[in-house]
C-alpha positions as CSV (number, residue, x, y, z in Angstrom):
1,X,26.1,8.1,-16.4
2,X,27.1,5.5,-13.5
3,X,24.6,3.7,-12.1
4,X,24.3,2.5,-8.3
5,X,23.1,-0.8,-6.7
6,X,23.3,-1.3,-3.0
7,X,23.5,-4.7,-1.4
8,X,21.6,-5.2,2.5
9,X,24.5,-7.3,4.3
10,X,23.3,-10.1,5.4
11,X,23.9,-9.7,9.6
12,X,21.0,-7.5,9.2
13,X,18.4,-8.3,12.2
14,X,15.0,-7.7,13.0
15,X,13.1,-7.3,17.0
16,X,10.2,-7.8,17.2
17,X,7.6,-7.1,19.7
18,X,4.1,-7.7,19.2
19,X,1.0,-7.5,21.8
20,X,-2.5,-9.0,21.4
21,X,-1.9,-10.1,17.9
22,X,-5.5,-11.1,16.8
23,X,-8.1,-10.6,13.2
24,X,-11.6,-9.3,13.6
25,X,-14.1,-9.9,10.6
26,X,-15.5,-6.4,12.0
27,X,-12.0,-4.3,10.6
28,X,-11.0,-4.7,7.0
29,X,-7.6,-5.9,6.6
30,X,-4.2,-3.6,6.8
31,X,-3.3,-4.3,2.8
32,X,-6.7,-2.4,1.9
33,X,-5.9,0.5,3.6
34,X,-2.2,0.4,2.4
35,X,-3.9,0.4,-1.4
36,X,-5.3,3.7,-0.5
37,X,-2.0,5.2,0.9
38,X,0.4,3.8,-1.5
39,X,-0.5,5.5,-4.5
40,X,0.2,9.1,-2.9
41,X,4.5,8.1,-2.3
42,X,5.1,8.5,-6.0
43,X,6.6,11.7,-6.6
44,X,6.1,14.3,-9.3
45,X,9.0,14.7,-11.7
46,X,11.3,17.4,-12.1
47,X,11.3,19.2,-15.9
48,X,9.9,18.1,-18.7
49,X,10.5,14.1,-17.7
50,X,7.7,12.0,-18.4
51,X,7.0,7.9,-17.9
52,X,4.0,5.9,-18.9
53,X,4.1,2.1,-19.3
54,X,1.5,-0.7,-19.8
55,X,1.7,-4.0,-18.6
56,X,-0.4,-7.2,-19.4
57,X,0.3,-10.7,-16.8
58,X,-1.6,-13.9,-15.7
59,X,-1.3,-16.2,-13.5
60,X,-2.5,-20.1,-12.6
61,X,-2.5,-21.5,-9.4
62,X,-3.9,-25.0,-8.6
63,X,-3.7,-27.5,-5.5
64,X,-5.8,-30.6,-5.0
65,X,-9.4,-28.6,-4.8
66,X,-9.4,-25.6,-7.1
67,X,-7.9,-24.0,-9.6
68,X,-7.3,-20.5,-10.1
69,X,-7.0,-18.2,-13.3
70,X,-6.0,-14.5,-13.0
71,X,-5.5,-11.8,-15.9
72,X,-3.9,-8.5,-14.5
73,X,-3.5,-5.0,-16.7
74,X,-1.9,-1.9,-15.1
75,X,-1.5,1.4,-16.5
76,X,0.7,4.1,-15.0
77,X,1.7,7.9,-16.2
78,X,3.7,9.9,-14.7
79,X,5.3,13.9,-15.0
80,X,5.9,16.9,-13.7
81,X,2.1,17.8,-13.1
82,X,-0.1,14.2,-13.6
83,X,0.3,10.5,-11.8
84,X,-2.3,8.8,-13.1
85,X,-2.9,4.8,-12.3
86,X,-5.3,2.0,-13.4
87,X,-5.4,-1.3,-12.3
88,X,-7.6,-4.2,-13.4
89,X,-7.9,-8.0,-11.9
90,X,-9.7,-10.6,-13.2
91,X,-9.8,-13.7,-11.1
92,X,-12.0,-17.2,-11.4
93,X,-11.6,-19.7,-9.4
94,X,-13.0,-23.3,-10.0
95,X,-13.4,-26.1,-7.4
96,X,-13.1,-30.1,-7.4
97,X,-16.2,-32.3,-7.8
98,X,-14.1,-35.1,-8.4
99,X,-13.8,-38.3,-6.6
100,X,-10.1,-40.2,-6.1
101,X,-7.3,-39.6,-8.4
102,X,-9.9,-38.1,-10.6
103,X,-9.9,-34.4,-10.4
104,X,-13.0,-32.2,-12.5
105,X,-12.6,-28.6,-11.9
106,X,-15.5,-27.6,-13.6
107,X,-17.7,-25.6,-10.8
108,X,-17.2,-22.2,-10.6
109,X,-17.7,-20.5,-7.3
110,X,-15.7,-17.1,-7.5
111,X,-15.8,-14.5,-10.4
112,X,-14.5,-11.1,-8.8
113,X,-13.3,-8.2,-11.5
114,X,-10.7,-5.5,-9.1
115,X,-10.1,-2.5,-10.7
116,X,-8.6,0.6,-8.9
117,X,-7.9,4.2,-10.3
118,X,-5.6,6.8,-8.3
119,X,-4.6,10.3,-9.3
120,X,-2.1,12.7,-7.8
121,X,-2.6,16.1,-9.6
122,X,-0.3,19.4,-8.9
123,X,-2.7,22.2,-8.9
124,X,-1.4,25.4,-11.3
125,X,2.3,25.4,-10.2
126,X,2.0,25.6,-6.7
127,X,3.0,23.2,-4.1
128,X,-0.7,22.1,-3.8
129,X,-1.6,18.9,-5.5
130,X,-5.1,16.7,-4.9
131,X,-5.5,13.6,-4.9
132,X,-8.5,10.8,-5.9
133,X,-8.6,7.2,-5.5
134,X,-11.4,5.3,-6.3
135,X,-11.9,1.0,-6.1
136,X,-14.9,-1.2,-7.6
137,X,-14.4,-4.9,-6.2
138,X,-17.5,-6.9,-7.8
139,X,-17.8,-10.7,-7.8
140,X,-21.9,-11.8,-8.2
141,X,-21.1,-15.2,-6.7
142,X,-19.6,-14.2,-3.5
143,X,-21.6,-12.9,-0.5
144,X,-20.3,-9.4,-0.1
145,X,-21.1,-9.0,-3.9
146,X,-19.6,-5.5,-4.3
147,X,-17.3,-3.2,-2.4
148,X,-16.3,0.0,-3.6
149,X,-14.0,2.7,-1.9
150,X,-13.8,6.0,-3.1
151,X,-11.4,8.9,-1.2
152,X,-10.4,12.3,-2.4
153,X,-8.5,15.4,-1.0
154,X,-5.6,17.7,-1.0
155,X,-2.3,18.1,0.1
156,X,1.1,20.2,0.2
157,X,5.3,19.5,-0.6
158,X,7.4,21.8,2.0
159,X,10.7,22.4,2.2
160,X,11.5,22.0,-1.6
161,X,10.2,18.6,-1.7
162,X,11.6,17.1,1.2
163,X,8.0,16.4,3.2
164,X,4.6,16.1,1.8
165,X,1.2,15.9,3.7
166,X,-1.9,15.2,2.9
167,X,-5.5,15.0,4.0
168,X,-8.7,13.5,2.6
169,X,-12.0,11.3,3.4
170,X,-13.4,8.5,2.0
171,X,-16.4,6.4,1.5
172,X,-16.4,2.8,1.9
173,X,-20.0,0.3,0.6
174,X,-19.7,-2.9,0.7
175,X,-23.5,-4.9,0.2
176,X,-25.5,-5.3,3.8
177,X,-23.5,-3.4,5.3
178,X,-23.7,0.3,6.7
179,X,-22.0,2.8,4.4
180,X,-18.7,3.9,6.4
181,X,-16.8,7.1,6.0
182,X,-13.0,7.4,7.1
183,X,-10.3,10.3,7.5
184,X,-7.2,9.8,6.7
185,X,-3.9,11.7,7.4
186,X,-0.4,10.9,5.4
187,X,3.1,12.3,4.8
188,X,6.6,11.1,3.2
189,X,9.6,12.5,4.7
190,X,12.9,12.3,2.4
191,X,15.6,14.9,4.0
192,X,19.3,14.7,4.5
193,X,21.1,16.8,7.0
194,X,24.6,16.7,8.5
195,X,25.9,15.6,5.2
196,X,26.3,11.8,6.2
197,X,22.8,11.5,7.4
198,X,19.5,10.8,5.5
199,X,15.7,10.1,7.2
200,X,13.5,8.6,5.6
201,X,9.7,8.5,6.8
202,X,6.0,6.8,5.4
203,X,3.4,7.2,8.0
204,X,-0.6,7.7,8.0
205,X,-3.5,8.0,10.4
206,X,-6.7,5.9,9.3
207,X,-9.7,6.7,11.1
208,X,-13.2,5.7,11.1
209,X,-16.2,5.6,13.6
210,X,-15.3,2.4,15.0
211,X,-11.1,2.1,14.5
212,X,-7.9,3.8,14.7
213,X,-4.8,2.6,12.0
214,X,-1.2,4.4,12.6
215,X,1.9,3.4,11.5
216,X,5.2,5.0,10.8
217,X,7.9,3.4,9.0
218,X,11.0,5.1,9.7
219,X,14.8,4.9,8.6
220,X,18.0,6.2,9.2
221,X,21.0,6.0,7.5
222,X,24.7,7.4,7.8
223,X,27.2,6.9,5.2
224,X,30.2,6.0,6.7
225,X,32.5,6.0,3.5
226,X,31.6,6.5,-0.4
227,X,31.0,2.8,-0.6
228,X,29.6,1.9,3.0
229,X,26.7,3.0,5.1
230,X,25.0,2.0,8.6
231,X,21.2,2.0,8.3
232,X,18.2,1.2,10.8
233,X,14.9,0.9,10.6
234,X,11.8,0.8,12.8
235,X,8.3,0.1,12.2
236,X,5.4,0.5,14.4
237,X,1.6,0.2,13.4
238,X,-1.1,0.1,16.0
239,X,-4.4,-0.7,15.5
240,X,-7.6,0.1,17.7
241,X,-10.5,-1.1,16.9
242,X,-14.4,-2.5,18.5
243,X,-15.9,-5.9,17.2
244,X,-18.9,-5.2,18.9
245,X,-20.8,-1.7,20.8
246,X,-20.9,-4.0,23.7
247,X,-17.2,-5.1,23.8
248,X,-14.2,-3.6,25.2
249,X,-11.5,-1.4,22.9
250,X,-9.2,-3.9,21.6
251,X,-5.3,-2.7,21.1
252,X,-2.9,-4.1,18.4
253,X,0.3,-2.8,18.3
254,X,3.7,-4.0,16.2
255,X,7.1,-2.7,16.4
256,X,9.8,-3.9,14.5
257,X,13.9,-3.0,14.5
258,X,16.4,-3.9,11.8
259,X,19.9,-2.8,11.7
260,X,22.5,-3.6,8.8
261,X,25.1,-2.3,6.5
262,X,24.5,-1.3,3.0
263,X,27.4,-1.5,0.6
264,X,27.7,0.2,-2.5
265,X,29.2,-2.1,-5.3
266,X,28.8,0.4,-7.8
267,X,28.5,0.0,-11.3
268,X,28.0,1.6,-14.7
């Protein structure tokens, strides 16, 4: 059966507008929220299709203080009814206590084990499914110690699997500090219409006592011939959030554009 592989031409540009770009140590980073999300865009298979795979990879990474060693093992399965995922990281890191030319990396000063379990689960054989994500962060010689994240809830597919939405909470504990709890809203929108056009849409609300995450990632396509289409894209994440009770509401906000032609070179 032919095969397909698309090429993004390379005029394609990006805007970009960003207002008070700035990190806070009081609002966890975007990429652990987006660990939470991401599981939930895989889709159930159609039929009696089924997928599983294991995969085993390290890594080493040095400069001229520290070296680091990292073992990775991921897990996934995947049909009609189950999408089941496990992740496991094991990282250590060792420092310099060298002098010169001389390097020793023989102190150890980071030991953190990362594993992360997701589940997307139809209920019966009705456009319900639930879904449960749950991820243990533990390294003894760091200060935060542990952190563990554990969300659950349920959601629908409409229009014959064109748009799925979900809702759930989830609990966040990370050592010396005050257990959080946080609501999150998601849906994926995949739906053609006018036969040339196709939308595509990611988005999510994150929210918690003391911050706001949205973001929609939308695109657009329209297929201007069998082996040519005109496609663009626009991103927009804002982030609200409080450092402190006695500070004011800080606002982050991104938007990017990026226009381009995809070509269809074909294949078999």
């Amino acid at each position: 059966m032919p095969t397909k592989s698309f090429l993004l031409f390379a005029f394609s540009f990006a805007i970009l507008f960003l207002n008070n770009p700035r990190n806070s140590l009081a609002i966890e980073s975007r990429s652990q929220r987006e660990a939470v999300i991401a599981p939930r865009a895989k889709k159930f298979f159609k039929g009696n299709r089924a997928k599983q795979y294991i995969s085993l990879t390290g890594n080493y990474s040095s400069n001229n203080s520290s070296r680091t060693y990292q073992a990775n093992c991921r897990y996934l399965y995947q049909n009609w009814r189950f999408i089941n995922e496990l992740n496991f990281d094991h990282e250590v890191k060792y420092a310099d206590r060298g002098s010169g030319k001389k390097k020793l990396f023989d102190v150890k000063y980071s030991e953190l084990y990362d594993k992360t379990f997701s589940s997307k689960i139809r209920l019966f054989s009705t456009k319900f499914y639930g879904i449960f994500y749950h991820r243990l962060i533990y390294d003894d010689m760091s200060s935060f110690y542990y952190d563990h994240r554990t969300a659950g809830g349920i959601g629908y597919i409409f229009f014959n699997d064109k748009l799925e939405v979900d809702f759930s909470t989830a609990s966040r504990v990370v050592k010396d500090i005050a257990p959080k709890t946080d609501y999150i809203m998601s849906w994926r929108l995949n739906h053609k219409f006018l036969d040339n056009f196709t939308i595509n849409q990611r988005s999510y609300f994150f929210i918690d006592k003391n911050s706001l995450d949205v973001e929609f990632k939308t695109s657009l396509s329209y297929r201007l011939n069998q082996k040519l289409s005109f496609e663009i894209r626009h991103n927009f994440e804002k982030r609200r959030y409080r450092d402190l009770p006695s500070k004011p509401l800080i606002n982050d906000v991104s938007r990017s554009i990026n226009v381009g032609l995809i070509f269809d070179l074909g294949g078999e």
